[in-house]
BAFI-3210 file (N, C-alpha, C; in Angstrom, 3 decimals, decimal comma, padded with zeros to 6 digits):
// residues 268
n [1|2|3|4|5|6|7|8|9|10|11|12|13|14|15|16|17|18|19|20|21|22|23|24|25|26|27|28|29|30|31|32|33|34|35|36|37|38|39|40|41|42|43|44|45|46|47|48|49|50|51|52|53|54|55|56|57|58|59|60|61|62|63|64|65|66|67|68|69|70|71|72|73|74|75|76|77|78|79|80|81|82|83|84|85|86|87|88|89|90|91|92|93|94|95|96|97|98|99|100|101|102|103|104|105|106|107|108|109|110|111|112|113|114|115|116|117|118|119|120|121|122|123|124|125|126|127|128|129|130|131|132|133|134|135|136|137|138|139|140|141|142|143|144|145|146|147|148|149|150|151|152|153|154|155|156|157|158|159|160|161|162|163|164|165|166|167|168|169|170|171|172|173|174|175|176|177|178|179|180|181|182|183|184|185|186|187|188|189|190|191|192|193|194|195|196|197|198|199|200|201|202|203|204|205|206|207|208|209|210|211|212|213|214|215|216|217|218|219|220|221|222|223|224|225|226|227|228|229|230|231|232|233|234|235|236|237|238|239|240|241|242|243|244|245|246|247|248|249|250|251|252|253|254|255|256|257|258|259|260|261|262|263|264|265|266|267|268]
n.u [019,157|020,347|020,900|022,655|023,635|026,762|030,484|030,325|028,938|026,265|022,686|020,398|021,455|022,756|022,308|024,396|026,820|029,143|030,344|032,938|032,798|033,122|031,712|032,216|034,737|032,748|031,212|032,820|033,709|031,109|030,928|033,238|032,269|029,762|030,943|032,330|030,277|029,254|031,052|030,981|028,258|029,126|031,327|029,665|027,769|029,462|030,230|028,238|028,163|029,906|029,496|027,184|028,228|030,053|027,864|026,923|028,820|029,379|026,853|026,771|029,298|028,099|025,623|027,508|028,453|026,533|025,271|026,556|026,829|024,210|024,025|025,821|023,696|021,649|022,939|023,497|020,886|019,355|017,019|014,944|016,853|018,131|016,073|015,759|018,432|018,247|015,894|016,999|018,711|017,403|015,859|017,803|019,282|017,140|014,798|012,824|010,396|010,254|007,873|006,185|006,976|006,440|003,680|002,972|002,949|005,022|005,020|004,263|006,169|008,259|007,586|008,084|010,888|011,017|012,428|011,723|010,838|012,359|013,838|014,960|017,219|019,748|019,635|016,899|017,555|019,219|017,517|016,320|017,583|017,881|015,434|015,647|017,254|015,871|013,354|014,883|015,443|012,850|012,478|014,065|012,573|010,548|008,443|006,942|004,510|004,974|007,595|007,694|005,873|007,474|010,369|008,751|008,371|010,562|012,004|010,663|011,665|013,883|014,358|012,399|014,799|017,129|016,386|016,096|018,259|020,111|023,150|024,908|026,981|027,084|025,825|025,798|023,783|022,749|023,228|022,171|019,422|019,419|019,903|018,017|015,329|015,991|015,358|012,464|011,102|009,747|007,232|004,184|004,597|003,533|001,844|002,636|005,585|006,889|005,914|008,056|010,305|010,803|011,144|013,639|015,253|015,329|016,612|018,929|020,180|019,528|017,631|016,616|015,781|013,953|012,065|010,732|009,866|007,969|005,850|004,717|003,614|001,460|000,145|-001,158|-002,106|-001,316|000,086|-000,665|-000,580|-000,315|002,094|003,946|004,955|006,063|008,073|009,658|010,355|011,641|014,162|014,778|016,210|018,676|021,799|023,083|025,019|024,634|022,271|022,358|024,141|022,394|020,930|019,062|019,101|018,726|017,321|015,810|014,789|012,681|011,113|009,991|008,136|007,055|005,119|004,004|002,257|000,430|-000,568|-001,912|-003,380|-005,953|-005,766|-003,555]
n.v [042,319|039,086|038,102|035,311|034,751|033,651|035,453|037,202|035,129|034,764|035,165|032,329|031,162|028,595|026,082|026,254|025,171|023,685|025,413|027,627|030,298|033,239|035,195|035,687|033,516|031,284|031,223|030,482|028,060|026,903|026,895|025,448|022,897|022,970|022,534|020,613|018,384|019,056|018,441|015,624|014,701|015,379|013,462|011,145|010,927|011,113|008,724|006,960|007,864|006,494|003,928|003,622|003,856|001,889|-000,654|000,306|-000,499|-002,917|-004,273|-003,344|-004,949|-007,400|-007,314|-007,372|-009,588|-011,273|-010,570|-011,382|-013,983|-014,289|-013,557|-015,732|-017,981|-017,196|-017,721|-020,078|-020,990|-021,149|-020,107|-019,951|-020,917|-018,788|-016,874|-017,298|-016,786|-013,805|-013,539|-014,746|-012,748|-010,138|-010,908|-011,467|-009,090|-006,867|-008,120|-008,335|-009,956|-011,239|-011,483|-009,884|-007,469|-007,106|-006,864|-004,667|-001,252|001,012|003,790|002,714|000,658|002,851|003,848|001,943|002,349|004,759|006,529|007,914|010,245|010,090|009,350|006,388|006,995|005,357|003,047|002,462|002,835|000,571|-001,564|-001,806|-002,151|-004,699|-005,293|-004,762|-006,604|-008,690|-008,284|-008,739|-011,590|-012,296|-011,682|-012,639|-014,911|-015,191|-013,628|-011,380|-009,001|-009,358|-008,667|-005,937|-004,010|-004,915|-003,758|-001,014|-000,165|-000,321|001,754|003,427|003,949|004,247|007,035|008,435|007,675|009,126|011,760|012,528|012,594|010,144|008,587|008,715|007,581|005,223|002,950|003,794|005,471|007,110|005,771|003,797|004,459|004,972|003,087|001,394|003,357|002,909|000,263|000,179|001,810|001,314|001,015|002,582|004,907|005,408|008,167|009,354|007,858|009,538|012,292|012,261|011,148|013,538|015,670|015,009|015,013|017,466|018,331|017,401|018,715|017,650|018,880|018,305|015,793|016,443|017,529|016,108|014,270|016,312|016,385|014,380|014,046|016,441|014,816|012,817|014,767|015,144|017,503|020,578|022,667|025,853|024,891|023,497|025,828|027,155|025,844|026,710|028,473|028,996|028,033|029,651|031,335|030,606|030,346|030,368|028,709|026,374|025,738|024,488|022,648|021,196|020,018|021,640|023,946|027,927|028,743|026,581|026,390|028,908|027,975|025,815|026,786|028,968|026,849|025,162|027,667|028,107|025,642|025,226|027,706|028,465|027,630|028,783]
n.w [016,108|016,557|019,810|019,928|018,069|015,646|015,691|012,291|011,122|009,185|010,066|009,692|007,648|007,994|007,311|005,137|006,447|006,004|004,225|003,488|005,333|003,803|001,889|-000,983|-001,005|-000,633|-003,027|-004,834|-003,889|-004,447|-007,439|-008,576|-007,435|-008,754|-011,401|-011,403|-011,507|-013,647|-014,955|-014,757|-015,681|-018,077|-018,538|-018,579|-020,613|-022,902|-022,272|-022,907|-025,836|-026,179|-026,199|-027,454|-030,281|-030,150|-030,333|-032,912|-034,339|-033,955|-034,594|-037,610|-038,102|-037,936|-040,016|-042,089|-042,283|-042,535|-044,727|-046,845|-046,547|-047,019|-049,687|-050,570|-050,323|-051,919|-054,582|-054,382|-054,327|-052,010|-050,923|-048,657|-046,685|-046,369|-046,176|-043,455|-041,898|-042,005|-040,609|-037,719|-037,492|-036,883|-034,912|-033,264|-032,974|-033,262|-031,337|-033,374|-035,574|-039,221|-040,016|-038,405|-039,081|-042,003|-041,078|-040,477|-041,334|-042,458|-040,807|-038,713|-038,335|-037,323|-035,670|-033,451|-033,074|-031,608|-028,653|-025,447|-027,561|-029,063|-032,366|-033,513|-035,266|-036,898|-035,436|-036,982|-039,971|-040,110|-039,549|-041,264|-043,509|-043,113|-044,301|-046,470|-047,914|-047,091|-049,720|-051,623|-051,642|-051,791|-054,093|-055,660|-055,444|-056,734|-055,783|-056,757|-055,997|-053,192|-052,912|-053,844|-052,109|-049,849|-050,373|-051,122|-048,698|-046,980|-048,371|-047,626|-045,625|-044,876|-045,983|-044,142|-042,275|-042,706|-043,054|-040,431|-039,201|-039,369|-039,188|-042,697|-043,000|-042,395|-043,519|-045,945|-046,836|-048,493|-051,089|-050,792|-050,602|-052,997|-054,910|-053,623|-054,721|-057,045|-057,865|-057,302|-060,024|-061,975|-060,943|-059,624|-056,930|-053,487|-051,974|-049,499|-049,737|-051,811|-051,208|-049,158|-050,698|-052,587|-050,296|-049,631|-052,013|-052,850|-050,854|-050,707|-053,102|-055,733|-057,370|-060,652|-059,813|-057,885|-059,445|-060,469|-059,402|-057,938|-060,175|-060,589|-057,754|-058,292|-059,926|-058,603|-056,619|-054,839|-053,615|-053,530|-056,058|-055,168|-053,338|-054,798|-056,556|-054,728|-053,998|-056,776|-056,142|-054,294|-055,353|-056,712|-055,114|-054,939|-056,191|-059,143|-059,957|-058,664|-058,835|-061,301|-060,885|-059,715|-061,672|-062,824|-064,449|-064,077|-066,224|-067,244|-064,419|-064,242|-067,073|-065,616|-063,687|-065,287|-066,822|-064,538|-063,601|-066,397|-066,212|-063,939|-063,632|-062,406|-059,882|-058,670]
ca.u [020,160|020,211|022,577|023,505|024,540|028,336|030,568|030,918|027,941|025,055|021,546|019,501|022,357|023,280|022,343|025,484|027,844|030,288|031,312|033,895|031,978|033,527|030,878|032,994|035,118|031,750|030,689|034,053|033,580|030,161|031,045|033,620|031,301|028,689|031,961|032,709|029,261|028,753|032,235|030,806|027,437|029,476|031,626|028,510|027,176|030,881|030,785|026,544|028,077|031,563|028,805|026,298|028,467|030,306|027,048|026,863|029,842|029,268|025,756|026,990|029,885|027,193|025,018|028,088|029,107|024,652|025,109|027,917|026,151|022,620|024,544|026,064|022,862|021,130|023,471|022,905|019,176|018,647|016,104|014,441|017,682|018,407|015,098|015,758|019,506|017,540|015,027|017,690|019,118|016,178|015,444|018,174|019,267|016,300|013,820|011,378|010,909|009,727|005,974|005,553|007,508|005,781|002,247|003,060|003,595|006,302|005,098|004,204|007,388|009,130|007,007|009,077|012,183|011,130|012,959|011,528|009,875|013,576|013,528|016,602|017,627|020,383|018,751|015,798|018,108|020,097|016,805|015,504|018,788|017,958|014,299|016,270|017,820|014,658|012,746|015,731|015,066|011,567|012,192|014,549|011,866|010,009|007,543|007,229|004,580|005,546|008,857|007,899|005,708|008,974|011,244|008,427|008,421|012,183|012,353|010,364|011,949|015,456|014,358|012,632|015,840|018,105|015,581|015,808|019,504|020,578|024,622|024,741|028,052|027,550|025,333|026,300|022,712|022,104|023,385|021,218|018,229|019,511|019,246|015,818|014,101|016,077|014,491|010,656|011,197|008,454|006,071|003,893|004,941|002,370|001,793|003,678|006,777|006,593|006,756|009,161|011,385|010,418|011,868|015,001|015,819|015,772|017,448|020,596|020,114|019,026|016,343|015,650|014,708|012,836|011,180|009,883|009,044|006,735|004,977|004,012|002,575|000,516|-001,052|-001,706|-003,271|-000,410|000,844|-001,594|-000,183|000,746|002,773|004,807|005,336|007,050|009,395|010,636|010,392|013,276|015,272|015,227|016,912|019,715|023,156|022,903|026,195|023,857|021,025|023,133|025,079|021,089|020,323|017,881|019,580|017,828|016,262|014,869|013,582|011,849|010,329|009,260|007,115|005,683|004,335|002,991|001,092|000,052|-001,492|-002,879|-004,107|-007,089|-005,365|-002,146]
ca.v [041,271|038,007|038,127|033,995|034,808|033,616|036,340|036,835|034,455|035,446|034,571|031,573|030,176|027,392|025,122|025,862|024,852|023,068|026,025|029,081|031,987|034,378|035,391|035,218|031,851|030,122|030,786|029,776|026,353|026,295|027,088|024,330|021,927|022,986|022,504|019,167|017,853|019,307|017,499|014,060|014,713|015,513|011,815|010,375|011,281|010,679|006,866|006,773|007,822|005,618|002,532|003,492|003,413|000,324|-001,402|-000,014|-001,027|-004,446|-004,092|-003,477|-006,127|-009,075|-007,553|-007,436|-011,282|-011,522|-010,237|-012,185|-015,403|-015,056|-013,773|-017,119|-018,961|-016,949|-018,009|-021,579|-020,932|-021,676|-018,844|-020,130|-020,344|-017,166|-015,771|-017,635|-016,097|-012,275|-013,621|-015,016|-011,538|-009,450|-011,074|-011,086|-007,596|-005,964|-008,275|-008,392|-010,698|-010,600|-011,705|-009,045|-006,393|-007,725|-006,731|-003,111|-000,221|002,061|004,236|001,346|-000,059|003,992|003,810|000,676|002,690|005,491|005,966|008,825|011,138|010,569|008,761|006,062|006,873|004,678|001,508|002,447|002,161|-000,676|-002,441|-001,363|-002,712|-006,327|-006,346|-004,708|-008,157|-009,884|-008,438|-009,248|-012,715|-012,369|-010,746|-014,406|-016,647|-015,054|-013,478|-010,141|-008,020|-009,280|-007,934|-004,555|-004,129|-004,579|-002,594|000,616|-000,056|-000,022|003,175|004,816|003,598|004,620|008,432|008,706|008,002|010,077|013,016|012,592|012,564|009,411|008,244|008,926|006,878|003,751|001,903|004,101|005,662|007,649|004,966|002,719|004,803|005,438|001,646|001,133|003,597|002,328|-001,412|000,786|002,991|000,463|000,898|003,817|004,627|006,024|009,443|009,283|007,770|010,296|013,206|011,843|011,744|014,852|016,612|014,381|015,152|019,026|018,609|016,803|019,443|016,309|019,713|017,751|014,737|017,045|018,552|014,931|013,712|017,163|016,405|012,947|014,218|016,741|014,353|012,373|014,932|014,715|018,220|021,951|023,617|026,779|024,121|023,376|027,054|027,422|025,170|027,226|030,282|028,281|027,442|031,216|031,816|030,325|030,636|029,679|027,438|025,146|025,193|023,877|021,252|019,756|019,510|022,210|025,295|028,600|029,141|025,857|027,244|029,564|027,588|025,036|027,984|029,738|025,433|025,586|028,808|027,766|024,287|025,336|029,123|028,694|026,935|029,403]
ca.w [015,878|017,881|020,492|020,015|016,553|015,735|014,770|011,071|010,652|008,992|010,404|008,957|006,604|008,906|005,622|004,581|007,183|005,314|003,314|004,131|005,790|003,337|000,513|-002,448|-001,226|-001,164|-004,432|-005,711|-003,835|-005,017|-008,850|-008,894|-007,211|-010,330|-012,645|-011,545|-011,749|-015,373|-016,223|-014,809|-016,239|-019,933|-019,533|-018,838|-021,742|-023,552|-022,185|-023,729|-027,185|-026,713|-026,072|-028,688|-031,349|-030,631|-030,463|-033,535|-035,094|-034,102|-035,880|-038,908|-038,656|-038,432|-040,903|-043,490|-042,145|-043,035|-046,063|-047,364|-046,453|-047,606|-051,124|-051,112|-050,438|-053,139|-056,111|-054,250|-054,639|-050,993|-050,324|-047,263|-045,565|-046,502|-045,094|-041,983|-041,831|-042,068|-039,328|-036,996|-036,983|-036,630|-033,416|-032,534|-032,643|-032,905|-031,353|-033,956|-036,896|-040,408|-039,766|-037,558|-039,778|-043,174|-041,554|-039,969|-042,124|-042,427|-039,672|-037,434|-037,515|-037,458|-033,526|-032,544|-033,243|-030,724|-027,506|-025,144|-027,618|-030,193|-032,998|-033,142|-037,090|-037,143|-035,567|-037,948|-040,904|-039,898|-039,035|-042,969|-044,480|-043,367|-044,938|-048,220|-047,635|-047,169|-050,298|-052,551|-051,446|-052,481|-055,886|-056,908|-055,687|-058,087|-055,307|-057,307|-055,085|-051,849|-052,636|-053,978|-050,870|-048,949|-050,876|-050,394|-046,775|-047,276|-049,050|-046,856|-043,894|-045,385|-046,275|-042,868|-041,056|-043,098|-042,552|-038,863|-039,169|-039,742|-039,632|-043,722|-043,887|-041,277|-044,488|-047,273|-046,998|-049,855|-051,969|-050,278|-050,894|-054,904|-055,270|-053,645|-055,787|-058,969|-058,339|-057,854|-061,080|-062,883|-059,857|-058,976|-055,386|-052,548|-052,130|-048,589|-049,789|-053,061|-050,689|-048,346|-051,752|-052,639|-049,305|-049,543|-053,244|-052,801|-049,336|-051,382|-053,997|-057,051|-058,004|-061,390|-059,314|-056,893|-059,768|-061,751|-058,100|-057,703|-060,826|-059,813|-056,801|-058,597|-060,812|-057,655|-056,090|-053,332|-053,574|-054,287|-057,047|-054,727|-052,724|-056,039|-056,826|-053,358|-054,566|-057,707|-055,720|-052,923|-055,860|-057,180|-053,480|-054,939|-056,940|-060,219|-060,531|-057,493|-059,696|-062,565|-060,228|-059,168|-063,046|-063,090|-064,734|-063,823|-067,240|-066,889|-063,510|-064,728|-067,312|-064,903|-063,107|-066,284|-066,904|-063,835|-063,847|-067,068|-066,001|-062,735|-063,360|-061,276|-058,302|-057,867]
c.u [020,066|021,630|023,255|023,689|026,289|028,717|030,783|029,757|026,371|023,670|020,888|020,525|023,049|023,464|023,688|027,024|029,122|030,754|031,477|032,735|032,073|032,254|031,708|033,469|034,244|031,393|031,736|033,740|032,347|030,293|031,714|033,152|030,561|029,701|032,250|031,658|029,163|029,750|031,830|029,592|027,874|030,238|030,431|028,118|027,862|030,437|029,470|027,287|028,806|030,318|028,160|026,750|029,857|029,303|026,701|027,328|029,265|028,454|026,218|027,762|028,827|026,562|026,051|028,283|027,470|025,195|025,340|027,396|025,542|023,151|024,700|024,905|022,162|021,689|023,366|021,428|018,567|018,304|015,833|015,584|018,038|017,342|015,527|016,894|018,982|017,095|016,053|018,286|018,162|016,047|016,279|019,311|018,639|015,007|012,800|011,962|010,203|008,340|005,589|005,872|006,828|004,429|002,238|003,592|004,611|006,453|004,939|005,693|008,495|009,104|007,934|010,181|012,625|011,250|013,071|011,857|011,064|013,427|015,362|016,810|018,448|020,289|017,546|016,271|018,624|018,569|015,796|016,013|018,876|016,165|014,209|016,566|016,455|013,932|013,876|015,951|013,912|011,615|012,816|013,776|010,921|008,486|007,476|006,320|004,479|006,945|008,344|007,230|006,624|010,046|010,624|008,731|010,190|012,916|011,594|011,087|013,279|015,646|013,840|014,065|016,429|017,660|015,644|017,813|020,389|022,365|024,933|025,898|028,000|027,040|025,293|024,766|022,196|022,276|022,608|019,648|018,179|018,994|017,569|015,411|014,236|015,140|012,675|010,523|010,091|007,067|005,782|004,356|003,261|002,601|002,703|005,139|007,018|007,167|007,509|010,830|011,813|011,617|013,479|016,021|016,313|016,896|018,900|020,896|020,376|017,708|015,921|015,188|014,157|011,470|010,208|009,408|007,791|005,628|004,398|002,858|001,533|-000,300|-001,584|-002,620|-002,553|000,219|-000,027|-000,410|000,628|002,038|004,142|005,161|006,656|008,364|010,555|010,758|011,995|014,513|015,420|016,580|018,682|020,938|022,677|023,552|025,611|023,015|021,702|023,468|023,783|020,756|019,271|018,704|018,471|017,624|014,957|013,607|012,070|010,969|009,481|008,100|006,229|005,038|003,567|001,656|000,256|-001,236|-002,765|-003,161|-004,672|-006,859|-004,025|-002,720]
c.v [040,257|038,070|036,384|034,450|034,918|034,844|036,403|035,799|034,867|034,453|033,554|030,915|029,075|026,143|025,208|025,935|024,846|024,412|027,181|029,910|033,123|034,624|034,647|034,030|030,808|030,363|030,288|028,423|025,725|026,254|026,017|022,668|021,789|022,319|020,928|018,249|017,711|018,299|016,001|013,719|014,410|014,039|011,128|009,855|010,372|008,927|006,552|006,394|007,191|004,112|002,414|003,129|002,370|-000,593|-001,136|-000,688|-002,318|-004,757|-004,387|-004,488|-007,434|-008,395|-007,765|-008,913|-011,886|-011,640|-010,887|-013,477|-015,551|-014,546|-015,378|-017,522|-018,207|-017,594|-019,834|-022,125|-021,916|-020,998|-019,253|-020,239|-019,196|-016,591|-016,084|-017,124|-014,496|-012,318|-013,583|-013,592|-010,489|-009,830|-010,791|-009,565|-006,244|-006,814|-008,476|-009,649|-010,353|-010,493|-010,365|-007,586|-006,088|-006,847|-005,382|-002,417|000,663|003,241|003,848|001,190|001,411|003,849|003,203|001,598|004,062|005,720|007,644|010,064|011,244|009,387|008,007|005,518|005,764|003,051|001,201|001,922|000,324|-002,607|-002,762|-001,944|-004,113|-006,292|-005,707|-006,029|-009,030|-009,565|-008,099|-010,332|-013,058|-012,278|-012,344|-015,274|-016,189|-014,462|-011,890|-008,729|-008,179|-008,223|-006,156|-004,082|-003,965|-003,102|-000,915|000,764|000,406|001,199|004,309|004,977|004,492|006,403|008,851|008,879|008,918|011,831|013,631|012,331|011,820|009,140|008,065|007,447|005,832|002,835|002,848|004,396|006,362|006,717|003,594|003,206|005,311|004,009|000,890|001,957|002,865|000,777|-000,750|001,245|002,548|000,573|002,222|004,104|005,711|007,304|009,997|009,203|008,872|011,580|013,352|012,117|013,206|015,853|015,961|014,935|016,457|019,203|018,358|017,182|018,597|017,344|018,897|016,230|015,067|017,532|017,634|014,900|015,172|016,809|015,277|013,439|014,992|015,849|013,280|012,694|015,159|016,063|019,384|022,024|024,820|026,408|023,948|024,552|027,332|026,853|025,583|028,419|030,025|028,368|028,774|032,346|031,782|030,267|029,859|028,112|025,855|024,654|024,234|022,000|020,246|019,805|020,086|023,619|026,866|029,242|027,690|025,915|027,887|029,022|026,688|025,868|028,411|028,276|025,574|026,758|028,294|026,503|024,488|026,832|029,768|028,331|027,697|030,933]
c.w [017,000|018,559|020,459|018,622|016,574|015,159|013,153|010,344|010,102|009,466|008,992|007,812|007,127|008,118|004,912|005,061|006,736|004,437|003,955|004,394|004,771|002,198|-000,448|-002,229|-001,377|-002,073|-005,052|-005,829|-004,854|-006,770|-009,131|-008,768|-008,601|-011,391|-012,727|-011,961|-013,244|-016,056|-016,010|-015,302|-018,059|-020,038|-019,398|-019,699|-023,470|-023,728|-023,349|-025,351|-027,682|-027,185|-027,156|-030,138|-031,300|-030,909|-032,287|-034,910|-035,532|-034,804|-036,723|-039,455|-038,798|-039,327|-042,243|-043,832|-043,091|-044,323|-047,279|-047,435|-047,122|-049,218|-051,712|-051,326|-051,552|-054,261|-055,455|-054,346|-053,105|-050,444|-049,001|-046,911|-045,580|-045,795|-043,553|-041,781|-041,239|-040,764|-038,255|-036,586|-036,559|-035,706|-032,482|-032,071|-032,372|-032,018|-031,744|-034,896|-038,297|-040,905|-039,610|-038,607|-041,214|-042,813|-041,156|-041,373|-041,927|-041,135|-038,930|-036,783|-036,950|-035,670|-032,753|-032,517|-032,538|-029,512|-026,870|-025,954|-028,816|-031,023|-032,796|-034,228|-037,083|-037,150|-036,546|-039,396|-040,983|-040,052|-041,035|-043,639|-044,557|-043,697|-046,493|-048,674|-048,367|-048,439|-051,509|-052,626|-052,256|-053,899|-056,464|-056,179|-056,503|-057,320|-055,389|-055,999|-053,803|-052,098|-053,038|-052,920|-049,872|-049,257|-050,716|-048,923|-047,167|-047,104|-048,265|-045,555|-043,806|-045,395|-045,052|-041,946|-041,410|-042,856|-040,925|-038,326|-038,400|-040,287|-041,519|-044,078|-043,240|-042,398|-045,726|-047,681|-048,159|-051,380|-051,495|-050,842|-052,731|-055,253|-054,747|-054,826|-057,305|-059,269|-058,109|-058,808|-061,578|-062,323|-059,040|-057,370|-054,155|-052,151|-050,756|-048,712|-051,045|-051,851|-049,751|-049,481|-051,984|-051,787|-049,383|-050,963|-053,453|-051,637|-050,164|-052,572|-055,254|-057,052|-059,325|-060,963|-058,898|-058,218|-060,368|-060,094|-057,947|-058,950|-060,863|-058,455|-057,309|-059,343|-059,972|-056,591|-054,450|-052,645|-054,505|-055,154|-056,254|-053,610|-053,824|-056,796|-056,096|-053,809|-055,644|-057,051|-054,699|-054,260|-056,767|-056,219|-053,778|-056,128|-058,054|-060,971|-059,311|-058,345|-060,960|-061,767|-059,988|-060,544|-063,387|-063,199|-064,448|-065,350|-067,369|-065,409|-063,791|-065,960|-066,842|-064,255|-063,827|-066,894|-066,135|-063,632|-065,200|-066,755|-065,300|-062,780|-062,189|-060,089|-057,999|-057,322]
res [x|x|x|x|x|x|x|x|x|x|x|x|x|x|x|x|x|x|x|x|x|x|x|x|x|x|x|x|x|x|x|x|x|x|x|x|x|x|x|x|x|x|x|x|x|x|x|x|x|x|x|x|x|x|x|x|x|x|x|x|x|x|x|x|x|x|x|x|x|x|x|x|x|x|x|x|x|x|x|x|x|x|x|x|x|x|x|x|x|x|x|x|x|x|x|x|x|x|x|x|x|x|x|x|x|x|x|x|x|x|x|x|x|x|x|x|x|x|x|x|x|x|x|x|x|x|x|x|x|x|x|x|x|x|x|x|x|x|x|x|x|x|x|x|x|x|x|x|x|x|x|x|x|x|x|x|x|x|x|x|x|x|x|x|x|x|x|x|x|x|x|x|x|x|x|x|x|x|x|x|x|x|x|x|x|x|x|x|x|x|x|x|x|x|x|x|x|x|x|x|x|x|x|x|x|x|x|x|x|x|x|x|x|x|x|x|x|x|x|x|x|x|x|x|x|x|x|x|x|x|x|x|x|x|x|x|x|x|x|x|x|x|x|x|x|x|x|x|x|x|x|x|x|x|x|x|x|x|x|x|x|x|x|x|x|x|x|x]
***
């Protein structure tokens, strides 16, 4: 033992001066120290999510004030101001404009909307909902596949966010993404946005939309056969009065399965 050692002091802990000698009273101090931290770490956090979603409030109030406008100028048939209305906001809320958005694809522009390694669903939507805008512009100047062009980007942009869990009720998203596909119904869609549907339609238990959207992809080539099995085998998992409520009763199940086997023999 060193004879300069204080009494009551233990060797080599001199590092922690400032706190009581006693064992136990310093971990107390130190636990409430940890406690306080964690609680100014958690408003931190608090203030992040108070800020985030006023910013996005406000969002949404100019795009409704948007909205409201470039309506008018449509039934005034003054498209170009209307695009330029769209643009003007795009820059200036997101920075970008419609050039730039027009020549990137759906996962291009998804990149822009990633912010250390998280995707930022809500700005992704919000940012989707003004070039819904813009290729409903397109469609009354009579600029048919520019606009459908848009509207896929759109639709994919729309089922991405909601996948990545996306504010459902800040733009009334699933009714956002019912009305995109209804204006594609006429127009094959790409095997990407197809099974982007796909996972969305079963997710929001719409099984007889999941089940027309799977047979599109097979005849695309988008989706094996024992991939599309899996699918009646999930929806065997489950209650019957569910299966009913998505429009796919479980006798229809099961005949959807003995089709399949049927079609694809050699590939299940």
């Amino acid at each position: 033992m060193e004879a300069n050692s204080a009494p009551g002091r233990t060797p080599g802990c001199a590092a922690w001066g400032s706190l009581p000698q006693n064992g136990a009273t310093g971990i107390m101090v130190l636990n409430r120290l940890q406690s306080k931290h964690r609680k100014s770490m958690l408003g931190e956090e608090g203030d992040k999510r108070m800020y985030r979603r006023d910013y996005l409030v406000r969002l949404v109030e100019d795009m409704t004030k948007l909205i409201a406008h470039v309506f008018r100028l449509k039934q005034e048939r003054k498209h170009t101001e209307a695009l330029q209305k769209v643009e003007d906001l795009l820059r200036r809320q997101f920075r970008l404009n419609s050039k730039l958005l027009g020549s990137l694809s759906a996962s291009d522009i998804e990149k822009l909307f990633h912010n250390q390694g998280f995707l930022d669903a809500d700005s992704l939507q919000s940012a989707a909902r003004m070039l819904e805008e813009e290729a409903d512009i397109l469609m009354d100047m009579g600029r048919e596949e520019e606009a459908v062009l848009h509207h896929t980007k759109v639709l994919e942009l729309y089922l991405t966010a909601i996948l990545h869990g996306a504010d459902r009720k800040l733009l009334g998203l699933p009714q956002r993404i019912a009305d995109v596909r209804d204006k594609l119904r006429a127009y094959a869609m790409p095997v990407s946005v197809e099974r982007l549907y796909f996972t969305y339609t079963e997710q929001e238990g719409d099984f007889a939309e999941a089940e027309n959207t799977l047979y599109r992809l097979l005849d695309q080539n988008g989706m094996a056969p024992d991939e599309a099995r899996q699918f009646y085998q999930r929806l065997l998992q489950l209650e019957p009065e569910e299966l009913e409520r998505g429009g796919l009763p479980l006798d229809e199940v099961y005949e959807g399965m003995a089709e399949l086997d049927r079609q694809y023999a050699d590939s299940i």
